[in-house]
C-alpha positions in Angstrom: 112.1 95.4 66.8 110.2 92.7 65.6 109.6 89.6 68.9 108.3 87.5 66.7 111.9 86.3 65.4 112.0 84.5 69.3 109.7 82.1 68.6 111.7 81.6 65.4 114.7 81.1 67.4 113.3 79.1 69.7 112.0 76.8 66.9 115.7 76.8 65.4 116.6 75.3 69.2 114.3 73.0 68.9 115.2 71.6 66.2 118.6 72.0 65.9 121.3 69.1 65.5 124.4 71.7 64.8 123.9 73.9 67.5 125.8 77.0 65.7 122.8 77.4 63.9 120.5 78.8 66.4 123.6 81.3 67.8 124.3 81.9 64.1 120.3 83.5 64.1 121.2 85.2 67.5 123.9 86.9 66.6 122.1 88.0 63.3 119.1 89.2 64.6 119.3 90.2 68.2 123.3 89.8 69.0 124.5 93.5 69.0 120.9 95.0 68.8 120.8 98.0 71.1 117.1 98.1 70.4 116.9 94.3 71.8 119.7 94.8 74.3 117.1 97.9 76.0 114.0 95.7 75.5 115.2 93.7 78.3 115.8 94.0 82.1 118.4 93.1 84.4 117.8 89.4 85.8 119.4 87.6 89.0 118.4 83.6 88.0 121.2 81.5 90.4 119.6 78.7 89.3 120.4 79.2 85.9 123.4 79.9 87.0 124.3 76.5 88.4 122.8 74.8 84.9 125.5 77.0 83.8 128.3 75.7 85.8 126.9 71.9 85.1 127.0 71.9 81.1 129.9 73.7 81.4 131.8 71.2 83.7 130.7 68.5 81.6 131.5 69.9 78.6 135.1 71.3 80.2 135.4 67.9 82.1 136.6 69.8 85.1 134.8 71.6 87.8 134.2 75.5 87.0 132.5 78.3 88.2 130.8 81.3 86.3 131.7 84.6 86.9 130.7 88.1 86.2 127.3 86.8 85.1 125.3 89.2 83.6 121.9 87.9 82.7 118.8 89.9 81.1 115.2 88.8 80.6 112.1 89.3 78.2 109.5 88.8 80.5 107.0 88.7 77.6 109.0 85.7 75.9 110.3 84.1 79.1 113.3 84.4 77.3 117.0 85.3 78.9 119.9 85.9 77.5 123.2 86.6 78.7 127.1 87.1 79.1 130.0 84.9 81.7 133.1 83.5 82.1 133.8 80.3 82.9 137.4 79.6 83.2 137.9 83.0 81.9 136.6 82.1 78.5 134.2 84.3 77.4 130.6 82.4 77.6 127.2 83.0 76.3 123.3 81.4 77.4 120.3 82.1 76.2 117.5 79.9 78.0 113.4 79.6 76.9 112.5 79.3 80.4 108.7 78.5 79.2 109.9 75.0 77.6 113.5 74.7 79.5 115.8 74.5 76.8 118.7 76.9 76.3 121.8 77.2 74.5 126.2 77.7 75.5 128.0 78.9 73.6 131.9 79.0 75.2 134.9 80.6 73.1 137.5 77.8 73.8 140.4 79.5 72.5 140.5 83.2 71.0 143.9 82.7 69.2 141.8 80.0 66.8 138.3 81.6 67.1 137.7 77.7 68.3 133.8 78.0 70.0 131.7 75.2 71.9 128.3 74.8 71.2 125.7 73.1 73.2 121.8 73.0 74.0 120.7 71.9 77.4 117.1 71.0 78.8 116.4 71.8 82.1 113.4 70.1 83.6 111.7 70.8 87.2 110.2 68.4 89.4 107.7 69.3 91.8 107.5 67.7 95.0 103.9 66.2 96.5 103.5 67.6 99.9 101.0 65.3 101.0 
């Protein structure tokens, strides 16, 4: 399995403006890739988890909560990716926690095959203790 195509995904992140590109590469390279699925292990990240919720209720314009989050991480890459519901639509994340910038991807409605698309930055501050 060949890593390198993170940093090429991560590039398409960056520097995407329609923001089904970078899932299109996903899906293509790494998606359904048992080899890439086992590469990674299991990850609890709450915070990422309420980033989650945020975009989402934005995007949603209503409150929401995820559920049955499963989240897995490439240590290596500082790189998770991962699996939700919000609302019980099937949701998506994958998050570069090294520059704070990940992607949703939400199925709006699965009659239509209708998907949401969005990147997010996250960005910490550190508080002086002085």
């Amino acid at each position: 399995m060949d890593l390198q195509k993170l940093t090429t995904l991560k590039n398409k992140l960056i520097m995407a403006r329609d923001f089904s590109e970078p899932w299109e590469y996903f899906y293509d390279h790494f998606g359904e890739n048992q080899e890439f699925i086992e590469l990674g292990t299991r990850a609890d990240h709450s915070y990422l988890e309420k980033i989650i919720e945020g975009v989402a209720g934005k995007l949603l314009k209503q409150k929401v909560k995820v559920t049955d989050f499963l989240l897995t991480e490439i240590e290596e890459y500082q790189f998770f990716h991962g699996a939700c519901f919000i609302r019980g639509r099937p949701t998506n994340v994958f998050f570069f926690a090294d520059i704070g910038l990940g992607a949703l991807c939400i199925l709006m409605s699965p009659r239509t095959s209708q998907v949401m698309f969005t990147r997010f930055t996250v960005a910490t501050i550190k508080r002086n203790r002085d």
